[in-house]
DRENDO-978068 format. One record per residue (C-alpha): residue in three letters; x, y, z. Coordinates in steps of 0.1 Angstrom, whole numbers, padded with zeros to 4 digits, always signed. Layout:
<midrens>
ALAXYZ
...
</midrens>
This chain:
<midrens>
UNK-0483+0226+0053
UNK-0471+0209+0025
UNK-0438+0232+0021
UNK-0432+0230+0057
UNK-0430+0193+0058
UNK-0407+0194+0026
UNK-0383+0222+0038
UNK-0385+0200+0071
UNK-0377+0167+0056
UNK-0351+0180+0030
UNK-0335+0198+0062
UNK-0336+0165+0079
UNK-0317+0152+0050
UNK-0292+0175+0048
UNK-0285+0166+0084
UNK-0285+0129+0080
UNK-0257+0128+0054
UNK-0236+0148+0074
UNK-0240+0127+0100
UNK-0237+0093+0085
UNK-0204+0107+0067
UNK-0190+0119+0097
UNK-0199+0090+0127
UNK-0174+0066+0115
UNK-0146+0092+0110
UNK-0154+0098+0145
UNK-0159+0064+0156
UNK-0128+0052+0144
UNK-0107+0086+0159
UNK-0122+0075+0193
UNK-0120+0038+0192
UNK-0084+0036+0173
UNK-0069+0069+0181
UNK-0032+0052+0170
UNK-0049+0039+0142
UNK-0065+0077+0126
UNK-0034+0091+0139
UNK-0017+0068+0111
UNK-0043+0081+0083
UNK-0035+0120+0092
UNK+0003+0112+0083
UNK-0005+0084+0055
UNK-0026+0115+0042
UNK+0005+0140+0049
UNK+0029+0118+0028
UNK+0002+0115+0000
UNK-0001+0154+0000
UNK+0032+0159-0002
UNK+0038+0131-0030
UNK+0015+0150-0048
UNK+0027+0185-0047
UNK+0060+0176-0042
UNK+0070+0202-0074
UNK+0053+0231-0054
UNK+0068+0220-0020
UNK+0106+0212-0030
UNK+0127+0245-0023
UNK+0156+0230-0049
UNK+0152+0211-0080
UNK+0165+0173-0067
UNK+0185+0164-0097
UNK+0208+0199-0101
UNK+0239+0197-0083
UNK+0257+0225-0065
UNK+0293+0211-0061
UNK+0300+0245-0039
UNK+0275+0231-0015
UNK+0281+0199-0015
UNK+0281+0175+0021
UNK+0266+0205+0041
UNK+0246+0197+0073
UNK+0215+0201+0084
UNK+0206+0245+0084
UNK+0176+0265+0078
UNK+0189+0268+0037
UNK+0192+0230+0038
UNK+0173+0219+0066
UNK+0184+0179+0053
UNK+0219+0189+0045
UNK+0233+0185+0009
UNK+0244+0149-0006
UNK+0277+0144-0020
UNK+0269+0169-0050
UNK+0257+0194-0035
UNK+0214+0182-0041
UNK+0195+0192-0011
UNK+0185+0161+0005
UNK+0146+0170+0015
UNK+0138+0179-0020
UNK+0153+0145-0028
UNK+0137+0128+0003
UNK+0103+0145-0009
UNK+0105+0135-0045
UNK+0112+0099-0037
UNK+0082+0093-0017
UNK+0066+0099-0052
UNK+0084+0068-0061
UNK+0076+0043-0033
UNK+0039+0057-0031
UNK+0036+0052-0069
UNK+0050+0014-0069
UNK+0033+0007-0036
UNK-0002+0014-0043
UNK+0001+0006-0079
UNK+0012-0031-0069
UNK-0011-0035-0043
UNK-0037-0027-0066
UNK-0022-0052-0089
UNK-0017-0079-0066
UNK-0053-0075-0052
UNK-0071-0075-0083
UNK-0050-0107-0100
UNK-0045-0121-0070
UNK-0082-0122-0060
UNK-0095-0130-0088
UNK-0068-0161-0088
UNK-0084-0168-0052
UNK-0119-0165-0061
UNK-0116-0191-0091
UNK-0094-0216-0073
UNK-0116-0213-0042
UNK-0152-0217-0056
UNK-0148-0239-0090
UNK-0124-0265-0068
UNK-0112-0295-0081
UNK-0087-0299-0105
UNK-0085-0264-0112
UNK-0081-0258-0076
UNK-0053-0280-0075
UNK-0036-0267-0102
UNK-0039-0232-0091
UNK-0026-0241-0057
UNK+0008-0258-0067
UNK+0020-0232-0087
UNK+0008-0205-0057
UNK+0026-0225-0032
UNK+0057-0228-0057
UNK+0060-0191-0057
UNK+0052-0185-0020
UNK+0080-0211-0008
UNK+0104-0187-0021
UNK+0107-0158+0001
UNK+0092-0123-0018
UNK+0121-0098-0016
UNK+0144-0133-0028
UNK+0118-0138-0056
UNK+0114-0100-0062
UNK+0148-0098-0068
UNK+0152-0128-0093
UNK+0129-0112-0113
UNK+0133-0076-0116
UNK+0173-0086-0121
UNK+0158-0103-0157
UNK+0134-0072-0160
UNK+0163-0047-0155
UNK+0161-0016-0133
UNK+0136+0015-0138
UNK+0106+0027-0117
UNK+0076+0011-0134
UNK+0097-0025-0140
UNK+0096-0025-0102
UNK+0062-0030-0101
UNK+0058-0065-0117
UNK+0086-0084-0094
UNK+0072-0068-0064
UNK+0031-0077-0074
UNK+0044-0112-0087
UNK+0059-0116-0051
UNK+0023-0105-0033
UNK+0002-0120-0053
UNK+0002-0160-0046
UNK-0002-0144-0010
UNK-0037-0127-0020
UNK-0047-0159-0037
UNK-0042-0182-0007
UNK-0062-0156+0017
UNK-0090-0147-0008
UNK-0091-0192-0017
UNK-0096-0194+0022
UNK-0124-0172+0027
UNK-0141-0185-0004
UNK-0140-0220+0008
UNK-0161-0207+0039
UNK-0185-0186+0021
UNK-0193-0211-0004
UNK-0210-0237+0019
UNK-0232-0205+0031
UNK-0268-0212+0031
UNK-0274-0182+0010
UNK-0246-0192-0019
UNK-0272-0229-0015
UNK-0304-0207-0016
UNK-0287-0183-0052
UNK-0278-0216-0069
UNK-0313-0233-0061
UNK-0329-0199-0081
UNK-0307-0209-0112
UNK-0282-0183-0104
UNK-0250-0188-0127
UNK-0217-0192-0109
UNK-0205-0163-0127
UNK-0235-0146-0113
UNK-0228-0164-0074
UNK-0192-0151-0072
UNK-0196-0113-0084
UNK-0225-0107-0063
UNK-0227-0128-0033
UNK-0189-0144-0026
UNK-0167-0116-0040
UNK-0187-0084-0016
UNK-0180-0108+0015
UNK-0140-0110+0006
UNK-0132-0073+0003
UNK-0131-0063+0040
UNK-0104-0086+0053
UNK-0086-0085+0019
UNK-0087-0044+0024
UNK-0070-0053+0059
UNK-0043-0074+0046
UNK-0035-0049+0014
UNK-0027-0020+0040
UNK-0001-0045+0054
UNK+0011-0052+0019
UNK+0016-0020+0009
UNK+0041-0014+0036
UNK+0059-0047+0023
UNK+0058-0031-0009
UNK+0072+0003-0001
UNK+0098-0016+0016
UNK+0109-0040-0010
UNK+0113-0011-0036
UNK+0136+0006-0014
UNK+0157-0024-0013
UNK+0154-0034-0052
UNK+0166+0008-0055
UNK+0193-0003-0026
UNK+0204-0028-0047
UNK+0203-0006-0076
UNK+0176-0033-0093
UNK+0147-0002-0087
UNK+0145+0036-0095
UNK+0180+0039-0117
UNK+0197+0073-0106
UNK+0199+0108-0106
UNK+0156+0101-0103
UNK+0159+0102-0066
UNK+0140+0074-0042
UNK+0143+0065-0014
UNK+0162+0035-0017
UNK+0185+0045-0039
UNK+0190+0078-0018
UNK+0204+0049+0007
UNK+0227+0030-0018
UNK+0257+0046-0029
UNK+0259+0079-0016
UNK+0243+0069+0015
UNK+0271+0041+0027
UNK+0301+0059+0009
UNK+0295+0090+0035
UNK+0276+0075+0062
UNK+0305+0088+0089
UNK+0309+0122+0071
UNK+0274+0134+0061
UNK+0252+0106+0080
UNK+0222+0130+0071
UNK+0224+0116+0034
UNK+0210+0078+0046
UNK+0191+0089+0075
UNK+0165+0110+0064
UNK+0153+0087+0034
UNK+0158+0060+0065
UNK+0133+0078+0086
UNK+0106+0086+0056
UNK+0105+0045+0052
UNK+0099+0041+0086
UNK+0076+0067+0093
UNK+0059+0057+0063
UNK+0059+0021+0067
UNK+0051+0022+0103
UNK+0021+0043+0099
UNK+0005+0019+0068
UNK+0014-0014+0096
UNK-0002+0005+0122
UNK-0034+0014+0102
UNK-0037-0019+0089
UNK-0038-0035+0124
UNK-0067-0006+0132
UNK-0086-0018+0108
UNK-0080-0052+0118
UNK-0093-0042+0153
UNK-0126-0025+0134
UNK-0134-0044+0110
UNK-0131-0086+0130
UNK-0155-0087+0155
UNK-0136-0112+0174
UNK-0111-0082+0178
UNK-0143-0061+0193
UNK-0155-0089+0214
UNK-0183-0103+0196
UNK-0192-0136+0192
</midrens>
């Protein structure tokens, strides 16, 4: 009897996890189809980020001057640049590039800038103030402007990237994650943990931080489309990924407006892997939106 009800219950089990770890990946296919639609390609890029050495028929960076400025054909099915690289190993290479300095400043901004929010937002006072100005300082100067200005004292290359582009995100973070502390706070159980002698050290890691990471997780998916498309622009502008290391900003720079009547194909498949890839991350991030606010779900 005793077996039976084990085998039973550890059967149950085995059920239950499966279930809980699958209902909300169904939940969310059948409320925000658009929005897991978005997560299949944002998971598609990754992939091919990842094993884009396996993937690539052609090495990016050896040129083939015989080949050069070919179309679009099943050997080259993104043409050839002005050398004679095949453009999709190039195209599938640099989304190693933006994916790296996306998520990598994302994670950067979120982190300093949250932790930025959580002290200006729940000490207050003067070192709310303090905090505040120089935020608004850097927000009043628009991020690709202020991206720029920076990474042009850095200097180009791949990683440098990162720090204009976080320093540009992260007074943003700040001023979202200060506005939800100031609510959360006043709660009655922030009141009821300092009443128990509960440090504020102790009150912000374990009761305000938890209740900041949903919306913050939100606004970081629209932030990492901001980011993939301010690298492109610092590599545009020759301030990002120096060449031959292909991205796809710099894929759109020289080569890209030197032969944009003769071999078009050089700009616009790098144009349409930002696009594809920014638009998916936008349109996840306002699926998430929709899941995760209950004023988006009609609640009260």
């Amino acid at each position: 009897m005793v077996g039976t009800t084990q085998r039973t219950a550890a059967g149950l089990r085995g059920r239950g996890i499966s279930a809980v770890s699958l209902r909300p990946i169904g939940r969310f296919a059948k409320t925000q189809p658009m929005g897991f639609a978005c997560v299949v390609v944002l998971i598609l890029v990754v992939l091919v980020a990842v094993f884009a050495d396996v993937i690539v028929p052609y090495d990016p960076l050896i040129p083939a001057p015989l080949e050069r400025l070919q179309g679009p054909s099943l050997a080259h099915p993104f043409g050839t640049d002005e050398i004679g690289r095949d453009v999709m190993s190039r195209v599938i290479h640099g989304s190693r590039v933006s994916l790296l300095v996306g998520f990598t400043t994302v994670g950067v901004a979120v982190g300093l800038g949250g932790l930025i929010g959580l002290i200006s937002g729940f000490v207050g006072n003067w070192t709310d103030m303090i905090i505040q100005r120089v935020m608004d300082s850097l927000i009043a100067i628009p991020a690709l402007i202020l991206a720029i200005a920076v990474a042009s004292i850095l200097g180009a290359g791949t990683l440098k990237s990162i720090v204009p582009i976080a320093i540009a995100i992260i007074p943003i973070n700040a001023r979202v994650v200060r506005s939800i502390v100031l609510s959360i706070r006043e709660q009655q159980y922030v009141e009821a943990a300092r009443a128990t002698g509960c440090t504020t050290l102790r009150i912000m890691a374990r009761h305000v931080l938890p209740n900041t990471l949903a919306p913050v997780f939100v606004l970081a998916s629209i932030w990492l489309g901001n980011a993939i498309i301010i690298e492109a622009s610092l590599s545009f502008l020759g301030l990002g990924t120096p060449p031959p290391d292909p991205s796809w900003g710099n894929m759109l720079s020289r080569a890209g407006r030197a032969y944009l009547e003769q071999a078009p194909w050089i700009a616009i498949f790098p144009g349409l892997a930002i696009t594809i890839t920014v638009l998916a991350v936008n349109l996840f991030g306002d699926a998430m939106r929709d899941t995760l606010d209950p004023r988006m779900r009609g609640g009260v």
